[in-house]
TIBAKE-901005 format. One record per residue: chain; x, y, z of N, C-alpha, C in turn. Coordinates in Angstrom, 2 decimals. Layout:
+-------+---------+---------+---------+---------+---------+---------+---------+---------+---------+
: kette :   neast :  nnorth :     nup :  caeast : canorth :    caup :   ceast :  cnorth :     cup :
+-------+---------+---------+---------+---------+---------+---------+---------+---------+---------+
:     A :       X :       Y :       Z :       X :       Y :       Z :       X :       Y :       Z :
...
+-------+---------+---------+---------+---------+---------+---------+---------+---------+---------+
***
This chain:
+-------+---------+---------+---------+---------+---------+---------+---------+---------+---------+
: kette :   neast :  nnorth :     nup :  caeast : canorth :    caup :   ceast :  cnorth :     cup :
+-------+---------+---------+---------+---------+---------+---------+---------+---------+---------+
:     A :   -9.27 :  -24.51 :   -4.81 :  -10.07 :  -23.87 :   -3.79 :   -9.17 :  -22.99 :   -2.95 :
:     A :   -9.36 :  -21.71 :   -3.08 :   -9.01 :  -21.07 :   -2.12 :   -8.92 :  -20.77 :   -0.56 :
:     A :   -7.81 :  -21.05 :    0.28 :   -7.92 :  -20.61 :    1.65 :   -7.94 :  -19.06 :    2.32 :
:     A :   -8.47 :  -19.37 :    3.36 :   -8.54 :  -17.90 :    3.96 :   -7.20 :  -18.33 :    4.64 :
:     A :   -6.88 :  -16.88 :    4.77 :   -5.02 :  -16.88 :    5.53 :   -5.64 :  -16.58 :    6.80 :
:     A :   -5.09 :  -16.74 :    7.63 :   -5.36 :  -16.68 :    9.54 :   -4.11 :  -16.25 :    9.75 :
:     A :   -4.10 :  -14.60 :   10.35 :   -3.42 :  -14.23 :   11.10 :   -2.75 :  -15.33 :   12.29 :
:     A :   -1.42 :  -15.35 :   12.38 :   -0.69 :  -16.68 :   13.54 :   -0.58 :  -15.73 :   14.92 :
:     A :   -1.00 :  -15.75 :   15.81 :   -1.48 :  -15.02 :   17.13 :   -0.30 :  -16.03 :   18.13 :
:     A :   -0.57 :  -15.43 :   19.36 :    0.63 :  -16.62 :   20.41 :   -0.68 :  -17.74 :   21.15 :
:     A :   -2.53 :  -17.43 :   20.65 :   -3.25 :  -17.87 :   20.98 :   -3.99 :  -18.96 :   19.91 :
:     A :   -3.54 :  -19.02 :   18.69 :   -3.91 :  -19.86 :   17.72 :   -2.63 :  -20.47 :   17.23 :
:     A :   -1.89 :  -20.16 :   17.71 :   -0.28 :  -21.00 :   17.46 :   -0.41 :  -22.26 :   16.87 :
:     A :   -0.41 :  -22.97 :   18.03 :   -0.49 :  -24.26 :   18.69 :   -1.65 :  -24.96 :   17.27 :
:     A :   -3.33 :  -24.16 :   17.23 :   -4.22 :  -25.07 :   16.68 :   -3.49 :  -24.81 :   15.38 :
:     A :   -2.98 :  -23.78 :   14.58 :   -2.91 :  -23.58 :   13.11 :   -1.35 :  -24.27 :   12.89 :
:     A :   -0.52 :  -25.04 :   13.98 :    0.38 :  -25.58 :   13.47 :    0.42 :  -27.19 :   13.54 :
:     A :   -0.74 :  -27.65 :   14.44 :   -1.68 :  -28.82 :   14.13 :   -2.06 :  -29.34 :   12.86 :
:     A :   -2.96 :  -27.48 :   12.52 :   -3.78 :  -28.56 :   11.27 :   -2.71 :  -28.59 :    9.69 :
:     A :   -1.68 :  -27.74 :   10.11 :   -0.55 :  -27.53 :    8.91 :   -0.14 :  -29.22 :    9.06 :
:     A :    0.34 :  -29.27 :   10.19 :    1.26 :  -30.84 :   10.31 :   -0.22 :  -31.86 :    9.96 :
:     A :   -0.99 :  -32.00 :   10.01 :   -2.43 :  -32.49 :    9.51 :   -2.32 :  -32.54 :    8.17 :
:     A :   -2.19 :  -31.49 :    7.81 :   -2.31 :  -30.99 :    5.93 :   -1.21 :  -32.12 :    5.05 :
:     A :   -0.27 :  -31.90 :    5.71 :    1.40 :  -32.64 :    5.52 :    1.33 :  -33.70 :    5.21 :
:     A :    0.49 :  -34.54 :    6.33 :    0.31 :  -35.74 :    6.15 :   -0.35 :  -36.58 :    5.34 :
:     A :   -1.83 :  -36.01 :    5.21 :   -2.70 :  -35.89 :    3.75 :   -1.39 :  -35.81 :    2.85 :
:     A :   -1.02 :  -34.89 :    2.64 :   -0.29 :  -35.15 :    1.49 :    0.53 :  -35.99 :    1.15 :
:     A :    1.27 :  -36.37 :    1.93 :    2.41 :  -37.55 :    2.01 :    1.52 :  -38.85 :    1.43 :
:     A :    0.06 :  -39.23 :    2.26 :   -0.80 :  -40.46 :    2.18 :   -1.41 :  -40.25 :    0.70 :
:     A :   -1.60 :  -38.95 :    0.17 :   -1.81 :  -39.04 :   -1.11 :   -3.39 :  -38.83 :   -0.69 :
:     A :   -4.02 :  -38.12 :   -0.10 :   -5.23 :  -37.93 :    0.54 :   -5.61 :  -36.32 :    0.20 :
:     A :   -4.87 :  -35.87 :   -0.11 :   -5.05 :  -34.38 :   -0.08 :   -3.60 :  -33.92 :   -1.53 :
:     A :   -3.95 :  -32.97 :   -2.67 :   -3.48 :  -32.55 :   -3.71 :   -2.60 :  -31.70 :   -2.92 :
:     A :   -1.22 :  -31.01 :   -3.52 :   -0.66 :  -29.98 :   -3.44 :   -0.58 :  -28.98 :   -3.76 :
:     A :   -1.11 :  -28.06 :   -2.73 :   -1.44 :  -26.49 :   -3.47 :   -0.40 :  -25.94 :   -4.31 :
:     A :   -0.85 :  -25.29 :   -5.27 :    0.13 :  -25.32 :   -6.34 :   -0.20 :  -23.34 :   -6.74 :
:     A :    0.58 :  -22.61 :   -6.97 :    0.76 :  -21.28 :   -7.26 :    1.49 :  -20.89 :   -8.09 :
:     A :    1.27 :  -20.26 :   -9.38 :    2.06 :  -19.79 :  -10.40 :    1.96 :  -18.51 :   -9.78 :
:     A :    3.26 :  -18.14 :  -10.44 :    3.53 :  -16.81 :   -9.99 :    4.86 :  -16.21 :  -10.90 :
:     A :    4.55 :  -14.98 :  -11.59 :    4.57 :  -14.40 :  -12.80 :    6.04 :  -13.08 :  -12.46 :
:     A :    7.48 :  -13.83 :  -12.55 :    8.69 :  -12.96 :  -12.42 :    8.92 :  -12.31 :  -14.07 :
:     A :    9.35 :  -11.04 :  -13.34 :    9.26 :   -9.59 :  -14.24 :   10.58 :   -9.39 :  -14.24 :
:     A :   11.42 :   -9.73 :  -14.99 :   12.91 :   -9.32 :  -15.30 :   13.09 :   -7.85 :  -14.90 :
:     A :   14.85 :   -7.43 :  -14.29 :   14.91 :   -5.85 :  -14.35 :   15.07 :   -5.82 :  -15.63 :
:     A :   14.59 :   -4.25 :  -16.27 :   14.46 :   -3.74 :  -17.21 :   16.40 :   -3.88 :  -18.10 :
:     A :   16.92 :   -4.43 :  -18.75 :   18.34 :   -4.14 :  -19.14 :   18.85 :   -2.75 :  -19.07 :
:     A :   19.99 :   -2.71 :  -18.82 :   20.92 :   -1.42 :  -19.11 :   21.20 :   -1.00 :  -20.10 :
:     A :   21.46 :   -0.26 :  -21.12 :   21.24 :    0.75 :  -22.26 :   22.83 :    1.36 :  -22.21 :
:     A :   23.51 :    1.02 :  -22.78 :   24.68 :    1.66 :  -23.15 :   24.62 :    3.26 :  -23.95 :
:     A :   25.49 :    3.93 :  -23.81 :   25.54 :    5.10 :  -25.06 :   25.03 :    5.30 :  -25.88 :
:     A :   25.65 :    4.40 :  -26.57 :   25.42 :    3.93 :  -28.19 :   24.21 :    2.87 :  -28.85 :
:     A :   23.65 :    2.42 :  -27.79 :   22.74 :    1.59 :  -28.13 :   21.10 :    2.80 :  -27.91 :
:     A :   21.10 :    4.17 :  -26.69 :   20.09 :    4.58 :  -26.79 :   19.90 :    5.31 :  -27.84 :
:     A :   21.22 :    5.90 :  -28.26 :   21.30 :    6.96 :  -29.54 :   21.36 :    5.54 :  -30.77 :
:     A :   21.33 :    4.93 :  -30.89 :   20.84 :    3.69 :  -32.02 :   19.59 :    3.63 :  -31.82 :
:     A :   19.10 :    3.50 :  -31.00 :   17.64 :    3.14 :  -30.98 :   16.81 :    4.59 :  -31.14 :
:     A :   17.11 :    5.98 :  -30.90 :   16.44 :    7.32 :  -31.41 :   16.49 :    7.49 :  -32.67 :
:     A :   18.06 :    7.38 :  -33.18 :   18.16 :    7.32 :  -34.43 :   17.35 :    6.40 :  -35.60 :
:     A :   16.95 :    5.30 :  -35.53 :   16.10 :    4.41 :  -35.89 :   15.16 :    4.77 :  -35.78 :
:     A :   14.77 :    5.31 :  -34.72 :   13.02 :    6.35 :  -34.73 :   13.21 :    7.15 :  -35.63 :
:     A :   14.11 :    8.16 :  -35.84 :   14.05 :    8.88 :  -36.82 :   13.43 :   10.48 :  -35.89 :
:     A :   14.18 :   10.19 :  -34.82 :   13.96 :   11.29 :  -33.57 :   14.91 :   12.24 :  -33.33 :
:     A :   14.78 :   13.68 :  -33.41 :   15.73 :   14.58 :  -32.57 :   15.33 :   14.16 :  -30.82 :
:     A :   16.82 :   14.51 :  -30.49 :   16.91 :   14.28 :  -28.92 :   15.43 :   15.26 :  -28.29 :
:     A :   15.21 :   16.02 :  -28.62 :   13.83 :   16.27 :  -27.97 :   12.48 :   16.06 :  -28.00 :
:     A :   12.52 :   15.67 :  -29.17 :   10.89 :   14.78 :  -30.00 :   11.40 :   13.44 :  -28.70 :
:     A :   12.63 :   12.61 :  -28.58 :   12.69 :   11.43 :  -28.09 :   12.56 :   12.03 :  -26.76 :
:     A :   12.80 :   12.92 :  -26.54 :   12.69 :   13.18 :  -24.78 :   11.67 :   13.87 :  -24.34 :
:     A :   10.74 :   13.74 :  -25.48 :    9.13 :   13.71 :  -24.78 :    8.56 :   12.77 :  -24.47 :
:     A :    8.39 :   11.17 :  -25.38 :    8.53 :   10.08 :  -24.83 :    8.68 :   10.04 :  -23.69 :
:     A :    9.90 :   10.14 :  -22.82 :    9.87 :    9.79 :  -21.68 :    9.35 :   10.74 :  -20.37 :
:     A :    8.97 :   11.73 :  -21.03 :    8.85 :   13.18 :  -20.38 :   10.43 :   13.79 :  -19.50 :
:     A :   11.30 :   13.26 :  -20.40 :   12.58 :   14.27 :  -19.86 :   13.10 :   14.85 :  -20.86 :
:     A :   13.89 :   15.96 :  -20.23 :   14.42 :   16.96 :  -21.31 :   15.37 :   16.36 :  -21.97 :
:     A :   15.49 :   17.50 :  -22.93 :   16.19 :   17.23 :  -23.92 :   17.82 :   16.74 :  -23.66 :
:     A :   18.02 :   17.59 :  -22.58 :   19.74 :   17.71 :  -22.04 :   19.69 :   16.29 :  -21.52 :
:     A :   18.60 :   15.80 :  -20.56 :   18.68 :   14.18 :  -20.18 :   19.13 :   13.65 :  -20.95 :
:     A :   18.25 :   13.25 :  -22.18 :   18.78 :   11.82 :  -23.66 :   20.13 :   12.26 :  -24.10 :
:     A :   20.31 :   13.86 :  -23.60 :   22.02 :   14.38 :  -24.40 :   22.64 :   13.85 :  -23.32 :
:     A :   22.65 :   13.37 :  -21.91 :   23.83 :   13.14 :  -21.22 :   23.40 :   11.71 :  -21.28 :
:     A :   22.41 :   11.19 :  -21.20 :   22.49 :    9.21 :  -21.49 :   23.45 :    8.86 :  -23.01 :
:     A :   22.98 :    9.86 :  -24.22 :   23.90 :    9.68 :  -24.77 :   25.29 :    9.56 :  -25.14 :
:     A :   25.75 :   10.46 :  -24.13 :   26.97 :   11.00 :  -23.99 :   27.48 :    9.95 :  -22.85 :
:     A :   26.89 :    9.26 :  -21.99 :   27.42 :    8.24 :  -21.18 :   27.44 :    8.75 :  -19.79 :
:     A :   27.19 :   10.30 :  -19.76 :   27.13 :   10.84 :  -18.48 :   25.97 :   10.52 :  -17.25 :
:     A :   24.87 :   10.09 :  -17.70 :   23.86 :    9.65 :  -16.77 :   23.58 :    8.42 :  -16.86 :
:     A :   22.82 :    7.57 :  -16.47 :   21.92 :    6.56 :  -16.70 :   20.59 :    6.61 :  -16.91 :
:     A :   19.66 :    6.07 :  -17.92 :   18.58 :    6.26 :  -17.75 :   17.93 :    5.60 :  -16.49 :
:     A :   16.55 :    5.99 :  -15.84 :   16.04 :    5.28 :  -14.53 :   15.54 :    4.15 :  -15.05 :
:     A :   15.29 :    2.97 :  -14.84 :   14.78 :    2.03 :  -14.54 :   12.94 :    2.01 :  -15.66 :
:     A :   12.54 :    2.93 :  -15.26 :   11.35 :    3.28 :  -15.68 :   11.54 :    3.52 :  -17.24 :
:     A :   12.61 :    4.33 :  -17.64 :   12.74 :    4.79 :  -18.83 :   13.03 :    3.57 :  -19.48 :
:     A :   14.40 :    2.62 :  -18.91 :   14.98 :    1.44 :  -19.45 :   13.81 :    0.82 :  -19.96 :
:     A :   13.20 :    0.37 :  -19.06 :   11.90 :   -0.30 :  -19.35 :   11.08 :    0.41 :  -20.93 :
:     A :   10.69 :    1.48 :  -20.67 :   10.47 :    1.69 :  -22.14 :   11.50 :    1.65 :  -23.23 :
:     A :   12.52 :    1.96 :  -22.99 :   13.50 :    1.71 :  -24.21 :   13.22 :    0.01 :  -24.56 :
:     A :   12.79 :   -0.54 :  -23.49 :   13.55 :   -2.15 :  -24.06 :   11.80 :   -2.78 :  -24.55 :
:     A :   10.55 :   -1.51 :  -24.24 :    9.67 :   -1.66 :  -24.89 :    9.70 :   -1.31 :  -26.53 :
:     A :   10.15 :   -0.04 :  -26.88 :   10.51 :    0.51 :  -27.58 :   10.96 :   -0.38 :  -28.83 :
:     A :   12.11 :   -1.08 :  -28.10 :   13.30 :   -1.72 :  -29.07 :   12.63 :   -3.01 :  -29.47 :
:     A :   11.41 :   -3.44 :  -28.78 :   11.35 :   -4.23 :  -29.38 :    9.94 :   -4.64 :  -30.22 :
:     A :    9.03 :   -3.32 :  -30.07 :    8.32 :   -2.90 :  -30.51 :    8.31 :   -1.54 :  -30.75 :
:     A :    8.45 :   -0.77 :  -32.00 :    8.36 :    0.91 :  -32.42 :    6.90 :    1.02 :  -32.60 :
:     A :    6.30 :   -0.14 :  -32.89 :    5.22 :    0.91 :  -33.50 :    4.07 :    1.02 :  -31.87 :
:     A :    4.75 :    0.81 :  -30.36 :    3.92 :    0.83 :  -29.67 :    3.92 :    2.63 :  -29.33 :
:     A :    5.24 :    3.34 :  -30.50 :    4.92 :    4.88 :  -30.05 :    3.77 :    5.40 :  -30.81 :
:     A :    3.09 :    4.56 :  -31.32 :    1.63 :    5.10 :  -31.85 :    1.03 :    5.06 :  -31.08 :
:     A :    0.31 :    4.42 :  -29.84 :   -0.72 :    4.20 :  -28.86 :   -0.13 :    5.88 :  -28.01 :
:     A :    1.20 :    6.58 :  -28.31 :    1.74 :    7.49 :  -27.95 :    1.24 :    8.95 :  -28.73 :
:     A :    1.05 :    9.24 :  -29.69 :    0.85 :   10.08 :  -30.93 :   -0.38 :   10.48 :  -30.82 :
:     A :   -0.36 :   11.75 :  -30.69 :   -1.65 :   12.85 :  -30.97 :   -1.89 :   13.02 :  -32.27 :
:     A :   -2.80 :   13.50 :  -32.76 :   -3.11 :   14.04 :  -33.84 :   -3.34 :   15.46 :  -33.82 :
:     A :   -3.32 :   16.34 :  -34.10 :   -3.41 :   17.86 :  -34.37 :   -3.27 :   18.56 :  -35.41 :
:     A :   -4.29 :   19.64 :  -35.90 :   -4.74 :   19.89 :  -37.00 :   -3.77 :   21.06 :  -36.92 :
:     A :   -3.20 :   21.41 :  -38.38 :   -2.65 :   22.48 :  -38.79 :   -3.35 :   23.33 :  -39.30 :
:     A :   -3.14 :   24.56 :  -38.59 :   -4.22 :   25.86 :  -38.92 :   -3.55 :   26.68 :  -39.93 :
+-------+---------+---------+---------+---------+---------+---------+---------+---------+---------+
***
């Protein structure tokens, strides 16, 4: 069962730290369950070495600019992550480490277009 949260005021102080020390006690007597909350931690995305982003394009079977539409950065970007000169952001990492561990999610990516 869900509670409503109550703003703590300098005028409800006093009653909402009553019925907390109230709550406490229930619980201790075994009168009242312990609210219980899952809650769902999201790893940072890993860091991407040199050689591991140009491993993982290459395995696509990608020129640096087919791969740097993917992320919508240019081409010169994936040439300096490759080269060790930049870092990819956070955002990108995250897809690389989608990427790496699923390829075929660059299909939900892929247009189709008719050759005239």
């Amino acid at each position: 069962m869900a509670t409503k949260r109550e703003k703590v005021t300098k005028e409800n102080f006093e009653k909402l730290l009553l019925k907390s020390a109230k709550q406490a006690v229930e619980y201790t007597r075994s009168e009242r369950p312990l609210a219980e909350k899952l809650v769902a931690l999201i790893e940072e995305p890993p860091q991407y070495s040199k050689g591991e982003i140009k491993k993982i394009r290459a395995d696509l079977g990608l020129s640096q600019p087919a791969f740097a539409k993917i992320f919508g950065e240019s081409a010169s970007a994936i040439r300096h992550w490759e080269q060790g000169n930049r870092n990819a952001s956070k955002s990108a990492r995250r897809l690389l480490d989608l990427i790496e561990k699923d390829p075929s999610i660059l299909e939900l990516m892929t247009v189709e277009s008719k050759a005239s």
